[in-house]
N, CA, C and O of each residue as an XYZ file, in Angstrom:
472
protein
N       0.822     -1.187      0.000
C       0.000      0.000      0.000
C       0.871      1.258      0.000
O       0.441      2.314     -0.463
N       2.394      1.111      0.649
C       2.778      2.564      0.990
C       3.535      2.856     -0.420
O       3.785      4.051     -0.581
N       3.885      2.121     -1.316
C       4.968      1.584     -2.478
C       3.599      2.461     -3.515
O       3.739      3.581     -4.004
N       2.686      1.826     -3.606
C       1.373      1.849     -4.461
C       1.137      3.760     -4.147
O       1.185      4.605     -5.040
N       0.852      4.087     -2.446
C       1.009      5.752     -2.747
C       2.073      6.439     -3.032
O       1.937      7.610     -3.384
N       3.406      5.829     -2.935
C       4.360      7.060     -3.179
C       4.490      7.095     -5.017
O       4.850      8.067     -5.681
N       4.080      5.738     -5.542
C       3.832      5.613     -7.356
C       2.839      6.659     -7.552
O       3.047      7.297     -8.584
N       1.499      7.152     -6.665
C       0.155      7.440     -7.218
C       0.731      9.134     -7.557
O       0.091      9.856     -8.321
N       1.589      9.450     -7.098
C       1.789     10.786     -7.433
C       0.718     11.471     -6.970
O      -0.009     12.097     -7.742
N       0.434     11.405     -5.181
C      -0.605     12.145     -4.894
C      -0.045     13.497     -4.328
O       1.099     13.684     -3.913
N      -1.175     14.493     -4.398
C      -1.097     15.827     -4.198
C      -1.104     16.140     -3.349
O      -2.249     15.687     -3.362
N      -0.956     16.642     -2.149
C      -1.854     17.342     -0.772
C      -2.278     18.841     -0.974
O      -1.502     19.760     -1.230
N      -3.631     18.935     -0.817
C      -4.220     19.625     -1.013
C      -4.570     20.366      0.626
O      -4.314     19.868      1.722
N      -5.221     21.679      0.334
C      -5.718     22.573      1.291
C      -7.060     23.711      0.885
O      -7.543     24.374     -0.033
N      -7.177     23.436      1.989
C      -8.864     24.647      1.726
C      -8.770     26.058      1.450
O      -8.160     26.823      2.198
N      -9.553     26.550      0.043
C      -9.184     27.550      0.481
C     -10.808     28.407      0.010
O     -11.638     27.954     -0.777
N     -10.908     29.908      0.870
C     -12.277     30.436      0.717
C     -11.971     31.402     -0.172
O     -10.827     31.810     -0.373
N     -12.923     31.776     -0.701
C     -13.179     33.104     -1.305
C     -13.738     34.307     -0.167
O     -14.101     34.045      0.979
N     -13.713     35.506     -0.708
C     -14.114     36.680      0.300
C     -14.014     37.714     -0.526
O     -13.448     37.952     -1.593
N     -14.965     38.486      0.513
C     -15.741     39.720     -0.258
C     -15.272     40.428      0.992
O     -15.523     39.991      2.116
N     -14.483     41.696      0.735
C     -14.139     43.244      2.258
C     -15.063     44.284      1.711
O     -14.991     44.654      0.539
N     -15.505     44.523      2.146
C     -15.534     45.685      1.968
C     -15.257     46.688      2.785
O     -15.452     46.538      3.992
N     -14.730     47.946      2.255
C     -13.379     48.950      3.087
C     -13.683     50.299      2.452
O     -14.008     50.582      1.298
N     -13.416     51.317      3.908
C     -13.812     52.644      3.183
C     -12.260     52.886      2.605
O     -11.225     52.637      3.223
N     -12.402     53.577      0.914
C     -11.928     53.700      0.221
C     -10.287     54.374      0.891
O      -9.227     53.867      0.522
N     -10.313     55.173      1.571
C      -9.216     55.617      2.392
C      -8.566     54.281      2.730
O      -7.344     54.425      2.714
N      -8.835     53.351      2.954
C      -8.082     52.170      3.748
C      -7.335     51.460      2.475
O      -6.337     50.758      2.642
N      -7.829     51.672      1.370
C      -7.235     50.653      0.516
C      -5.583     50.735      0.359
O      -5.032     49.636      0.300
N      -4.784     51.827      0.290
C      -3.323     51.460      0.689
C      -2.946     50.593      1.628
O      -1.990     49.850      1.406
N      -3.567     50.552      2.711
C      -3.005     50.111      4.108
C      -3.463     48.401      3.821
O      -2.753     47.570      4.386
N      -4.689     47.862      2.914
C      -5.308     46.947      3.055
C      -5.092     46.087      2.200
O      -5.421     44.917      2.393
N      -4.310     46.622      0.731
C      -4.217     45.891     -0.353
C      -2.421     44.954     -0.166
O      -1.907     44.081     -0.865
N      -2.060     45.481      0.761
C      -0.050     45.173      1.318
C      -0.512     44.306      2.445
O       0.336     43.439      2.655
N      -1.536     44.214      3.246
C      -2.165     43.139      3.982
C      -2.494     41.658      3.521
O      -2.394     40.473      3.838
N      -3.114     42.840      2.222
C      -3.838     40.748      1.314
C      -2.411     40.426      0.975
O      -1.923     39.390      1.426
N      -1.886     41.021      0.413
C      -0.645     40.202     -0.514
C      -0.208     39.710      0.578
O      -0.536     38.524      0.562
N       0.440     39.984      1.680
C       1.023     39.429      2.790
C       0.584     38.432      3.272
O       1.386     37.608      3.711
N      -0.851     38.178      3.350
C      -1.776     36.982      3.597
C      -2.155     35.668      2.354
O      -2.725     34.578      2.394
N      -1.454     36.526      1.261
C      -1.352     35.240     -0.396
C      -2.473     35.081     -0.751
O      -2.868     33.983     -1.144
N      -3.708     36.803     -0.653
C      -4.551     36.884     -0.895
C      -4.863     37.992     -1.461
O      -5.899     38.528     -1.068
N      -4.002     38.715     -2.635
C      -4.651     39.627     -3.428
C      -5.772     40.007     -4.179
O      -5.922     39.323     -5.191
N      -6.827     41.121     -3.949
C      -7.656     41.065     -4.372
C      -7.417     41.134     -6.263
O      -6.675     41.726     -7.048
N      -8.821     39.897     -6.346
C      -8.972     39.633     -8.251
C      -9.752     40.478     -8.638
O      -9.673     40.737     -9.839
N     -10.946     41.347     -7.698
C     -11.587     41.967     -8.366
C     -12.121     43.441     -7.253
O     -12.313     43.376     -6.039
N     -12.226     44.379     -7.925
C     -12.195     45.814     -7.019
C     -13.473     46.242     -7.302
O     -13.202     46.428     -8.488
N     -14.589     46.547     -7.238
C     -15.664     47.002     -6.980
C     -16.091     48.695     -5.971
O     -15.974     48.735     -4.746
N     -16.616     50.047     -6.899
C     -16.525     50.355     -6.136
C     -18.087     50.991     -5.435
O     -18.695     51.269     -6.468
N     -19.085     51.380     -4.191
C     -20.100     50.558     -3.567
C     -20.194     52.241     -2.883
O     -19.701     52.561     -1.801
N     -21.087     53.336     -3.983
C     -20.969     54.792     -2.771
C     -19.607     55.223     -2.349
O     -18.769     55.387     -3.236
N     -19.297     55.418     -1.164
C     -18.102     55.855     -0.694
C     -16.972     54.727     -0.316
O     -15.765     54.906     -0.156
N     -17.543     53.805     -0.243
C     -16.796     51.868     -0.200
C     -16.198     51.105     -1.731
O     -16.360     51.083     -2.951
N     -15.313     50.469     -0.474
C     -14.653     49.625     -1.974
C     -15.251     48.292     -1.584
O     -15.839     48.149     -0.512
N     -15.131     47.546     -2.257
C     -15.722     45.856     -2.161
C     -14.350     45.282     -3.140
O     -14.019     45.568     -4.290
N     -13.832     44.490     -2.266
C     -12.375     44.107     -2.513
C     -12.843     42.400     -2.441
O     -13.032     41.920     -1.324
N     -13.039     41.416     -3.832
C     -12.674     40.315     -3.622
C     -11.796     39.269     -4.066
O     -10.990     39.654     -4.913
N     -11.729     38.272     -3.800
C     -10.372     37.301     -3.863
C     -10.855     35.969     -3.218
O     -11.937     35.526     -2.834
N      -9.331     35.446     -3.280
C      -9.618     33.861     -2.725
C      -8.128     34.168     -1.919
O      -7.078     34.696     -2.288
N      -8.652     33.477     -0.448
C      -7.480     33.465      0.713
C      -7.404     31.745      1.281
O      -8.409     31.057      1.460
N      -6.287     31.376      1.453
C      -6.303     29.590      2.007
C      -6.713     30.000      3.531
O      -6.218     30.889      4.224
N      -7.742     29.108      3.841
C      -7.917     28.669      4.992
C      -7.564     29.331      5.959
O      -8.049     30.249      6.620
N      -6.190     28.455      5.965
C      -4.814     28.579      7.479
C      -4.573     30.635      7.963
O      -3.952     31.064      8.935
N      -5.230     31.378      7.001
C      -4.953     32.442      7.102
C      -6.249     33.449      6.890
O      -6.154     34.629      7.228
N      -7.300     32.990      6.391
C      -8.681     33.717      7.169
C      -8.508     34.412      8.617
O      -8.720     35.594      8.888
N      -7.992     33.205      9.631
C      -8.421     34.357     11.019
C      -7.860     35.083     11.198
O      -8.134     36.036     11.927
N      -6.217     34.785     10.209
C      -5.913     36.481     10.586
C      -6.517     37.336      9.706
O      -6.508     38.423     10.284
N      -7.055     37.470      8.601
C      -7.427     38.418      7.876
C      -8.819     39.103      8.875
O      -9.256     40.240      9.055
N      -9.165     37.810      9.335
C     -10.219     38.109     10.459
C     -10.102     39.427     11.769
O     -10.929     40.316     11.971
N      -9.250     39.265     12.257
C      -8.239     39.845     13.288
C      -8.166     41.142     13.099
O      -8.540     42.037     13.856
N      -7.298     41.272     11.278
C      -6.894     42.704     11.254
C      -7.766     43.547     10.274
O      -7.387     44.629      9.825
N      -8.985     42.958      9.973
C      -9.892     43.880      9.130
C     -10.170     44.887     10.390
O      -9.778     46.036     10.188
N     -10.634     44.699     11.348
C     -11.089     45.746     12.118
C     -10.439     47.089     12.825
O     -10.886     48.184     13.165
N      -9.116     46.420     12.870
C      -8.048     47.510     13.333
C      -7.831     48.184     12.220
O      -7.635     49.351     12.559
N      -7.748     48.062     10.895
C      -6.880     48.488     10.069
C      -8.177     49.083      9.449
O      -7.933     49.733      8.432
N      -9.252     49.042      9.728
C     -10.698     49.716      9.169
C     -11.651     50.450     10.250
O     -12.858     50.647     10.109
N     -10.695     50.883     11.579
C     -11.311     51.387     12.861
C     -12.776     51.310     12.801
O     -13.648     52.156     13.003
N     -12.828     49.693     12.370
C     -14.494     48.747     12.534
C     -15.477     48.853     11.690
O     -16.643     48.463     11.745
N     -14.685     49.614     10.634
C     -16.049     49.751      9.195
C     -15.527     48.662      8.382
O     -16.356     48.004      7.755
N     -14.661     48.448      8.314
C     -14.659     46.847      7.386
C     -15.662     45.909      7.681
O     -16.406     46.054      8.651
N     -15.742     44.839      6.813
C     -16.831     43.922      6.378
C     -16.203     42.783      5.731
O     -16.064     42.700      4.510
N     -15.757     41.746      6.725
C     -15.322     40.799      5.535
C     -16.687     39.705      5.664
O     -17.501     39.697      6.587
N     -16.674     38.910      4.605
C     -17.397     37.237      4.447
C     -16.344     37.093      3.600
O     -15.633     37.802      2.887
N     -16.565     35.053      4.137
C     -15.545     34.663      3.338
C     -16.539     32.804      3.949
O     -17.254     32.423      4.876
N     -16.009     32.323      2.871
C     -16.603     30.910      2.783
C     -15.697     30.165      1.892
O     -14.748     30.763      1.385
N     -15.898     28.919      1.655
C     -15.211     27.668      1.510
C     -15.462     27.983     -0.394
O     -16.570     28.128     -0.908
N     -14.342     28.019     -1.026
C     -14.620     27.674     -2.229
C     -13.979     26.770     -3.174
O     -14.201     26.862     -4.382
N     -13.018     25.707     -2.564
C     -12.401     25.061     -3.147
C     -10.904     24.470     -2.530
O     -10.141     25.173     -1.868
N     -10.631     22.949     -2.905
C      -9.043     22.543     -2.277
C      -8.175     22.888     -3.663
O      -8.388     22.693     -4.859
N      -7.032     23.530     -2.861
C      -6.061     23.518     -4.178
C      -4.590     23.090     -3.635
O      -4.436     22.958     -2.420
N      -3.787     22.928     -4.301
C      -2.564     22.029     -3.836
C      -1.645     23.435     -2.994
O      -1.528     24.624     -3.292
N      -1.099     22.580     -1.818
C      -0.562     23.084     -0.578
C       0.667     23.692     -1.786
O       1.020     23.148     -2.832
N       1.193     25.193     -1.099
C       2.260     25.940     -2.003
C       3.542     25.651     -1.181
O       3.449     25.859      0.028
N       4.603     25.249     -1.615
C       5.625     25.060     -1.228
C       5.486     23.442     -0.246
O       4.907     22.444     -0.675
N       6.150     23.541      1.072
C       6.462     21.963      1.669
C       4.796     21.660      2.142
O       4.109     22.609      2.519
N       4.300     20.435      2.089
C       3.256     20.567      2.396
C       3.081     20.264      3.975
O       4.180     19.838      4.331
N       2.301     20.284      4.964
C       2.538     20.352      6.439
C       2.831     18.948      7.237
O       2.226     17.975      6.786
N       3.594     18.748      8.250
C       3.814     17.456      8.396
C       3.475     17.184      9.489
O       2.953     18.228      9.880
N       3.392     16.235     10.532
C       2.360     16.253     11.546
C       3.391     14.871     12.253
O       3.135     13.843     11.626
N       4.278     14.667     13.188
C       5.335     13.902     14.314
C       4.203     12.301     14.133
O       2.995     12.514     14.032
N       4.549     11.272     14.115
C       3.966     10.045     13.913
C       3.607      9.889     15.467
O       4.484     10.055     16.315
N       2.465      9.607     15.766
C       2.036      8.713     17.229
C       2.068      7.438     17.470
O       1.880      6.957     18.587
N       2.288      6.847     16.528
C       2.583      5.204     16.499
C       3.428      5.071     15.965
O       4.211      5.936     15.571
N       3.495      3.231     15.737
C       4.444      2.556     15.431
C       4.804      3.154     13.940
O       3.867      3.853     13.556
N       5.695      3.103     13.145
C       6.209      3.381     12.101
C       6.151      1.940     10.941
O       7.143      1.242     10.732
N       4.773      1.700     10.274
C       5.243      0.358      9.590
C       5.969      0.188      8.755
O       5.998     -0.924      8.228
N       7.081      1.517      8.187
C       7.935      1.611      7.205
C       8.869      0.652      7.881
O       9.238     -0.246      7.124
N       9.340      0.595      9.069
C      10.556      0.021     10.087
C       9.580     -1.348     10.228
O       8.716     -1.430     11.101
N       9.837     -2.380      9.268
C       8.961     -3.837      9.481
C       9.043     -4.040     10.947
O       8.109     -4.018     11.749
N       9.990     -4.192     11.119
C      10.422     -5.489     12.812
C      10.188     -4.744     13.525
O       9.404     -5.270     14.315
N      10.434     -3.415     13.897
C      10.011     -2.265     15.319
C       8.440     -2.878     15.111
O       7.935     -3.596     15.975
N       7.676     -2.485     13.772
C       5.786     -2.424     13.724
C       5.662     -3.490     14.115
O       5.086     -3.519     15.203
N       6.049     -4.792     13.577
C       5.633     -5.562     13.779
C       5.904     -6.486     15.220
O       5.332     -7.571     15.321
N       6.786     -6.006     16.300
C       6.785     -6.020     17.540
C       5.529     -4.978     18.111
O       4.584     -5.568     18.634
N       5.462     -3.687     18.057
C       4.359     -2.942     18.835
C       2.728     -3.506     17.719
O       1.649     -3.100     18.150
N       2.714     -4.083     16.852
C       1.981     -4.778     16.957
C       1.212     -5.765     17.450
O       0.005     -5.720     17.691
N       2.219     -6.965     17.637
C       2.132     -7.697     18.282
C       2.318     -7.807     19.760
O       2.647     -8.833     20.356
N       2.060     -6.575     20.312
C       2.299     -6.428     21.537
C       3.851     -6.936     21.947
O       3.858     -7.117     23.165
N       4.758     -7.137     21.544
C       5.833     -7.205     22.272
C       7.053     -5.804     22.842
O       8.111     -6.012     23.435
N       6.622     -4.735     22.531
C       7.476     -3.333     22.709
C       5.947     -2.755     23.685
O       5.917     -1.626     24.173
């Protein structure tokens, strides 16, 4: 099985949402060096009366901060939504997570804490 996934050439993927800000127009210097920083530049600019409506697609892992600093950086007139719109493949190393068990790559260690003998 482990021979069969490292052949399958699988991907690891991650969540990522789309979102809609909207920001009084004054904020957009301070807000557009935020998204990029977050690997979430806005695709499309909209502009809403005296408001901008700024949207894009942001991964997951970095919503709550976008969460966090809409309000400081919009002294509470910002407006974000943001929802689930798709997995796309993790950018750069993908995340790795310390093993809690036995290792069945190492036959004879697994197959002792298998068999109850370790």
């Amino acid at each position: 099985l482990t021979d069969a996934l490292r052949r399958a050439d699988t991907v690891v993927c991650e969540p990522v949402h789309s979102y809609e800000l909207e920001i009084p127009a004054h904020v957009l210097p301070v807000m557009v060096p935020t998204l990029a920083r977050l690997g979430a530049p806005p695709l499309e600019q909209t502009v809403h009366g005296s408001a901008l409506v700024l949207q894009g697609r942001i991964r997951a892992a970095h919503v709550h901060a976008l969460q966090t600093q809409v309000p400081e950086l919009t002294r509470g007139e910002g407006v974000l939504e943001s929802g689930f719109a798709s997995y796309e493949p993790v950018r750069g190393h993908p995340p790795e997570r310390p093993r809690t068990d036995a290792n069945p790559l190492v036959r004879d260690e697994y197959l002792l804490k298998v068999l109850g003998a370790m």
